[in-house]
ZAMARGU-4260 file (C-alpha; in steps of 0.2 Angstrom, whole numbers, plus 5000, padded with zeros to 4 digits):
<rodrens>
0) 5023/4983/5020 | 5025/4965/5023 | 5023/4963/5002 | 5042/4969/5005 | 5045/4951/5012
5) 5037/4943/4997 | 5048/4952/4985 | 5063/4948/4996 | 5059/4932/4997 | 5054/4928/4976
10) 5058/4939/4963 | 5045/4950/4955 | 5034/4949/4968 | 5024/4964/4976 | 5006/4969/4972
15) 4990/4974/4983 | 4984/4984/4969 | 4988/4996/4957 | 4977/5013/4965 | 4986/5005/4981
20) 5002/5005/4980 | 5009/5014/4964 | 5006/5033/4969 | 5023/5039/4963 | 5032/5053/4969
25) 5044/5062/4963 | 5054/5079/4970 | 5049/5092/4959 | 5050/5110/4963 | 5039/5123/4963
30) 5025/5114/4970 | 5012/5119/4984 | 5008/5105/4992 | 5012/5087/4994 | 5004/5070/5002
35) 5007/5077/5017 | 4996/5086/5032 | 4998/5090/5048 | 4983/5086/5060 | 4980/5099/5075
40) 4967/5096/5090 | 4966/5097/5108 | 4982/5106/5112 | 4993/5094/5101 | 4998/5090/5084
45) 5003/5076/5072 | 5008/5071/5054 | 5002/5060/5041 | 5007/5056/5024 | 5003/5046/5009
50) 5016/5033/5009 | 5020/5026/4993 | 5028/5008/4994 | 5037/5007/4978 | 5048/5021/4972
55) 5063/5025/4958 | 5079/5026/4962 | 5076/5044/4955 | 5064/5049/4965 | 5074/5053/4979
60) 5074/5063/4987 | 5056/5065/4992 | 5048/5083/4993 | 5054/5093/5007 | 5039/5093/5015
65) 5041/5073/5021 | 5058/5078/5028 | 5048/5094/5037 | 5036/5082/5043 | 5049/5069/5050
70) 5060/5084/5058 | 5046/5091/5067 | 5043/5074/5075 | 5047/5063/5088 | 5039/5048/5083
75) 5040/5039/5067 | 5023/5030/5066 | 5021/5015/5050 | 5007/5002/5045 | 5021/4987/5050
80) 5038/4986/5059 | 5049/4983/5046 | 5062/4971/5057 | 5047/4960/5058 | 5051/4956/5039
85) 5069/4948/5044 | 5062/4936/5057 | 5063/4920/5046 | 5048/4913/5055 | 5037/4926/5048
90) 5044/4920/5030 | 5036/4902/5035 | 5020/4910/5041 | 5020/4919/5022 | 5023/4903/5014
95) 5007/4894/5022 | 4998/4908/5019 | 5000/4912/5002 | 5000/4892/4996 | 4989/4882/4995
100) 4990/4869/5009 | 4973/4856/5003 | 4970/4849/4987 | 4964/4866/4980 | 4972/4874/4965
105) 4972/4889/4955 | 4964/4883/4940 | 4951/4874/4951 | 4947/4892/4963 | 4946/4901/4946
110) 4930/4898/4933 | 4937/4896/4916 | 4937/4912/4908 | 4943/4920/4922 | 4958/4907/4922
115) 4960/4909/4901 | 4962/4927/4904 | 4974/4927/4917 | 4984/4915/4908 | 4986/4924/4892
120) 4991/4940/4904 | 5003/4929/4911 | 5010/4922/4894 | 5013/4940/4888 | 5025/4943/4900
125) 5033/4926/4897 | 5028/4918/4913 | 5020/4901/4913 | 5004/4897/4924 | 5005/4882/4927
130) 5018/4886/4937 | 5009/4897/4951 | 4993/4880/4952 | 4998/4878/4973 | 4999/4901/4974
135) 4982/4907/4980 | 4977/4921/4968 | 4983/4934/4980 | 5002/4926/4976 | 4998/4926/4959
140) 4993/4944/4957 | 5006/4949/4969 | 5020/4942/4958 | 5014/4948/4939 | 5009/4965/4945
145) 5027/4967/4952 | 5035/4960/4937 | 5024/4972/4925 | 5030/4987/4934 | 5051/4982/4932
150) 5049/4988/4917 | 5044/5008/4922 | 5061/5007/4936 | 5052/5004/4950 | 5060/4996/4967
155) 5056/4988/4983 | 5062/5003/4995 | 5042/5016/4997 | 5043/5030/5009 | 5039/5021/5024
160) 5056/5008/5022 | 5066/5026/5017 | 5058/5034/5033 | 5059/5016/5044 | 5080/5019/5040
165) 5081/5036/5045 | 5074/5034/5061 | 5083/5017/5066 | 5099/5026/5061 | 5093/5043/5072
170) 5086/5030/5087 | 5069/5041/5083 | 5057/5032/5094 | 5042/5021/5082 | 5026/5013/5084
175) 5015/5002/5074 | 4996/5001/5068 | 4995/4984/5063 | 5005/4967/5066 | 5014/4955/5053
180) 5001/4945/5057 | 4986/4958/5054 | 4995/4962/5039 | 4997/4945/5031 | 4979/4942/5035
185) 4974/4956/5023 | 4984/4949/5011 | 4980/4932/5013 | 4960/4936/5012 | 4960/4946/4997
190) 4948/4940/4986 | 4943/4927/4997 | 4927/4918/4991 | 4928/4931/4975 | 4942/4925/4967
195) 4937/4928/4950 | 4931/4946/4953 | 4947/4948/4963 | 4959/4941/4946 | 4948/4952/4933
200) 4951/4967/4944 | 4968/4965/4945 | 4969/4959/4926 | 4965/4977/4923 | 4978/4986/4934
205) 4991/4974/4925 | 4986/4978/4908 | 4986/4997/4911 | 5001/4999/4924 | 5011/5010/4913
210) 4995/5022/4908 | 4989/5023/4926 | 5006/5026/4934 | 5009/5042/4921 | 4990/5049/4928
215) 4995/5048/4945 | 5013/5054/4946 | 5008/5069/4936 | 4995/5071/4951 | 5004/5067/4965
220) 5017/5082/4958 | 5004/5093/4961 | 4996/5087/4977 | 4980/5084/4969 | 4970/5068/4976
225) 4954/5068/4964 | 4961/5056/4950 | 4965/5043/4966 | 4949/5049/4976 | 4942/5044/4958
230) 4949/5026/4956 | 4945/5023/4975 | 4927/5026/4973 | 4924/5016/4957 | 4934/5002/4966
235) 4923/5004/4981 | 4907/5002/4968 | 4916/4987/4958 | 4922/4976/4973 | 4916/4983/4988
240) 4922/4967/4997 | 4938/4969/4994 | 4937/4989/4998 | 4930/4984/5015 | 4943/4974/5018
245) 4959/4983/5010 | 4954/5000/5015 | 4939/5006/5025 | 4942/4990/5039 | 4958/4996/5042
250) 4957/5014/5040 | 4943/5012/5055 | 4955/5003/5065 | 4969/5016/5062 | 4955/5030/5067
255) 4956/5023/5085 | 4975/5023/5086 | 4977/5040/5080 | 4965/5051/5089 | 4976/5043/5106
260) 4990/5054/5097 | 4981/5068/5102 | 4983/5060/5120 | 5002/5063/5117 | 5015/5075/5123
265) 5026/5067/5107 | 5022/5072/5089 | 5023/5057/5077 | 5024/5058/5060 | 5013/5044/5054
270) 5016/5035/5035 | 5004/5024/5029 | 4999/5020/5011 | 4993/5034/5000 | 4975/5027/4996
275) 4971/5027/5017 | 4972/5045/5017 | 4958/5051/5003 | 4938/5048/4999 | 4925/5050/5012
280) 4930/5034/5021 | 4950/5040/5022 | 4957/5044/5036 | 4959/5065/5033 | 4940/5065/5029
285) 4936/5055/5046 | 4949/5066/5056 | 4938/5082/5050 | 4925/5075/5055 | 4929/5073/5072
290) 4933/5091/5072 | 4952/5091/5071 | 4959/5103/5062 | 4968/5097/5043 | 4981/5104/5033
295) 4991/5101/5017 | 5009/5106/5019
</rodrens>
């Protein structure tokens, strides 16, 4: 995801939020099913699975049934080219996006509460606010959330940059479902006009990064998707705006890309974040209901 250019650009930076981006996985035997499906309609078939953009170095390698997925493929399908993230143009486009370019600040975008809160978060981990006053709150998060989770081993390299590498190096064929551009737009409007519901909201995940990392692994182990489909719905019912806009916006533009799959001769093997793929709103619940067929590897 482009929050890999954030981190590659400042240390201890990477954070959409926690449901978002922390889905763990490791490669335990003995298990089922994993975040992985295969999608079959009209003659033709993909795959799809819940990428998780920040991994261990222990937790490679990935269950079999990604390397299945990516075998049986001829196209390997992410949210972003990855290449786009070495264009140093882009890493301007971030900056301007992320900063502010006006007389705001971010104690001036923040009521004061909200602003105390984040800045006893932010003293806990020995990082001094007044520091971040140009970073839009999106920066902010972005770069506390990250350096909370060093702690639990985590790294920049998810299962869409391991998978991006295996087919650059195998000359797979790849396609894309959003731009840099789409992408940093995402990023660059979280919390947009709710900046104080955005910072409480990711004040939480910050405070129990370590507690909600343990819940998921242990679920992601077993291929179960209540405990995310959980979180995603009281997100959705907390800060529907930014749900709109993180998830079900761009889950309903991916819809469009990937029923043309069907379309296809080729079967691609399509990553995208984890949190795309469950609820009523994720893309395996709208693929059923277009009628394709949907099942867990």
């Amino acid at each position: 995801m482009i929050i890999d250019l954030l981190i590659n650009k400042t240390k201890h930076m990477k954070h959409l939020f926690l449901i978002c981006t922390i889905l763990l996985l490791c490669n335990f035997l003995g298990f089922s099913q994993s975040f992985v499906w295969k999608i079959k309609g009209k003659g033709t078939e993909f795959y799809i699975g819940g990428s998780i953009h920040i991994l261990r170095d222990q937790d490679y390698p990935l269950p079999k049934e990604f390397y299945e997925a990516y075998d049986q493929s001829d196209v390997l399908t992410t949210e972003l080219d990855m290449n786009e993230m070495k264009n140093p143009s882009n890493s301007i486009k971030m900056q301007q996006a992320l900063i502010f370019q006006d007389d705001r600040t971010l104690s001036g975008v923040l009521s004061k509460d909200v602003y105390y809160k984040l800045d006893s978060v932010s003293n806990a981990m020995g990082v001094n606010l007044k520091l971040m006053e140009k970073l839009k709150p999106s920066m902010v998060v972005i770069s506390l959330s990250f350096q909370s989770l060093q702690k639990l081993g985590v790294t920049t390299e998810g299962v869409d940059t391991h998978f991006t590498e295996k087919a650059v190096n195998d000359k797979k064929s790849r396609l894309f479902l959003e731009s840099f551009d789409e992408q940093l737009g995402f990023i660059k409007d979280m919390g947009e006009g709710n900046e104080d519901e955005f910072v409480l909201y990711s004040i939480e995940d910050i405070e129990k990064n370590e507690e909600v990392f343990t819940d998921l692994l242990e679920n992601w182990k077993k291929g179960q998707q209540e405990l995310l489909n959980d979180q995603l719905l009281e997100f959705k019912s907390n800060y529907p705006d930014v749900y709109n806009t993180l998830v079900l916006k761009r889950n309903n533009n991916w819809m469009m890309l990937l029923e043309k799959y069907m379309d296809t001769a080729e079967i691609e093997f399509v990553v995208v974040g984890a949190m795309h793929l469950v609820g009523k709103d994720g893309l395996l619940a709208q693929l059923k209901k277009k009628g394709y067929e949907v099942s867990q590897l």
